[in-house]
VEXDREN-920890 format. One line per field, with one value per residue (C-alpha): residue in one letter; x, y, z. Coordinates in Angstrom, 1 decimal. Layout:
! residues N
aa = [A	...]
xx = [X	...]
yy = [Y	...]
zz = [Z	...]
***
This chain:
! residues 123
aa = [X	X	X	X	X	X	X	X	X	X	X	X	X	X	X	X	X	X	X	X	X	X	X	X	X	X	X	X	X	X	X	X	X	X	X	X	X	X	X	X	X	X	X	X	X	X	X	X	X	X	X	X	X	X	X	X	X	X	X	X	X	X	X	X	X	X	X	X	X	X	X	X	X	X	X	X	X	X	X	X	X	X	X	X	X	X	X	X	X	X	X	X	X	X	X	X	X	X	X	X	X	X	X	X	X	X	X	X	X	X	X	X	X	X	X	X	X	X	X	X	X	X	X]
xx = [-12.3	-12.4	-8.8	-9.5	-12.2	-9.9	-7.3	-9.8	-11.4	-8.0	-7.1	-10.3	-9.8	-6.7	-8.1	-10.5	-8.3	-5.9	-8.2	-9.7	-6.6	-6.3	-9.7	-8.3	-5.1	-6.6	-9.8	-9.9	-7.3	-5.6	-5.6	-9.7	-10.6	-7.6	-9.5	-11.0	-8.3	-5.5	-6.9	-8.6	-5.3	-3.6	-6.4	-6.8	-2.9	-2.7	-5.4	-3.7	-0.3	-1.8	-3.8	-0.9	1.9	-0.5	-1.0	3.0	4.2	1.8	2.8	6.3	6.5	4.5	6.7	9.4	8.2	6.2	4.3	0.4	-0.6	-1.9	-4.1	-1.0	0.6	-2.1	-2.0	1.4	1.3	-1.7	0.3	3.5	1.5	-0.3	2.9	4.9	2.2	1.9	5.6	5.6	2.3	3.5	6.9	5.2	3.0	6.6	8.2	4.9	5.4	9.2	10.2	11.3	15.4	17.0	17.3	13.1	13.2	15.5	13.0	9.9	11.4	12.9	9.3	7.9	10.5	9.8	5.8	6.8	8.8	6.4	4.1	6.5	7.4	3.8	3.2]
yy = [20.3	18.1	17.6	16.2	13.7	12.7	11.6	10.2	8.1	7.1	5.4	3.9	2.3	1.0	-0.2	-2.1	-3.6	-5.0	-6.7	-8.1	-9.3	-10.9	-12.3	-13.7	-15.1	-17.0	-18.5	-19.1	-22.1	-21.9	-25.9	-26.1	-22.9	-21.9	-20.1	-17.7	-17.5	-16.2	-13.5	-12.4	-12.4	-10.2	-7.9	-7.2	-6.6	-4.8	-2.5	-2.5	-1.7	1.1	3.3	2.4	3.6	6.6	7.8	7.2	9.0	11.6	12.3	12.6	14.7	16.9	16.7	17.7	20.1	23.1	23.9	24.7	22.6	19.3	18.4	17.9	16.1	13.8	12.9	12.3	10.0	8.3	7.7	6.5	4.0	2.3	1.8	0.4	-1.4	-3.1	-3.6	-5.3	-7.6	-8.4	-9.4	-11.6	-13.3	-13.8	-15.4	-17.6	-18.9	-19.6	-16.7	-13.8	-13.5	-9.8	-8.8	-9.3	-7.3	-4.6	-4.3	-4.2	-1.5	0.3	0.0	1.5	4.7	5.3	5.5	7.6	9.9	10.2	11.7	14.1	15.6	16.1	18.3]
zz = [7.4	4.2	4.8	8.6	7.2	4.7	7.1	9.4	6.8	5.7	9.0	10.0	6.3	7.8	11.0	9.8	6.7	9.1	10.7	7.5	6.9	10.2	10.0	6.3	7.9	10.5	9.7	5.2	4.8	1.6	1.4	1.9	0.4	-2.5	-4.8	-1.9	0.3	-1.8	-3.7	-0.3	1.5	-1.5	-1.5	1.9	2.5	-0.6	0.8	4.6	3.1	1.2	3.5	6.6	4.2	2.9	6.7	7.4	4.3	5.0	8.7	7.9	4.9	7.3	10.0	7.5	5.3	7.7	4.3	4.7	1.7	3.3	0.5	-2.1	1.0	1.7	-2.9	-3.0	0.2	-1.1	-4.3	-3.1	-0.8	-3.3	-5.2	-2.5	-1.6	-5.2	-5.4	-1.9	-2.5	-6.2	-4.4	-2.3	-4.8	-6.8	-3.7	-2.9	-7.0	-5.9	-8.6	-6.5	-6.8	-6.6	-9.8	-10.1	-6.9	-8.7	-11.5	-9.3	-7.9	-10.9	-12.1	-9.5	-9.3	-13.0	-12.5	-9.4	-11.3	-14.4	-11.8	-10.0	-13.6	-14.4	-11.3]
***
């Protein structure tokens, strides 16, 4: 049951993020409003990304794996979409600051694989 709200919860998060998002994207002007509008727009696709790539991770290492453990399903996912989250939002604030070239990409995500694997070995 807990496991049912959970993933309820989790996609009416969603939901309602990306439309936050779309309510920051179309009506706080960066030029008028720059110290509200940016952080707001990173925030609220930071916490879109998230809970949309929690819900997809989690649906397909379900479809994949036919193992009655949800809950540890539904951790992992929620872990791995934060980080690819972070990694895509922090690649995005690089390439508004004109700084992004592949080999930043490469680390962001070398960074990201290495906290994802210090997890994995602690379970």
């Amino acid at each position: 049951m807990i496991h049912k709200t959970q993933i309820l919860s989790t996609g009416l998060a969603a939901l309602v993020s990306w439309a936050t998002w779309l309510v920051v994207l179309y009506k706080l002007s960066p030029f008028t409003q720059y110290q509200l509008a940016l952080p707001s727009f990173y925030a609220t696709l930071f916490i879109a990304l998230a809970t949309t790539f929690s819900l997809l991770f989690y649906y397909l290492r379900r479809a994949v794996s036919k193992n009655e453990i949800h809950n540890m399903h539904l951790n992992v996912s929620m872990r791995q979409g934060v980080l690819i989250s972070f990694m895509l939002v922090v690649g995005l604030g690089f390439q508004r600051l004109r700084i992004l070239t592949w080999w930043d990409a490469l680390l962001l995500l070398a960074i990201v694989l290495m906290v994802e694997f210090y997890f994995m070995s602690r379970t």
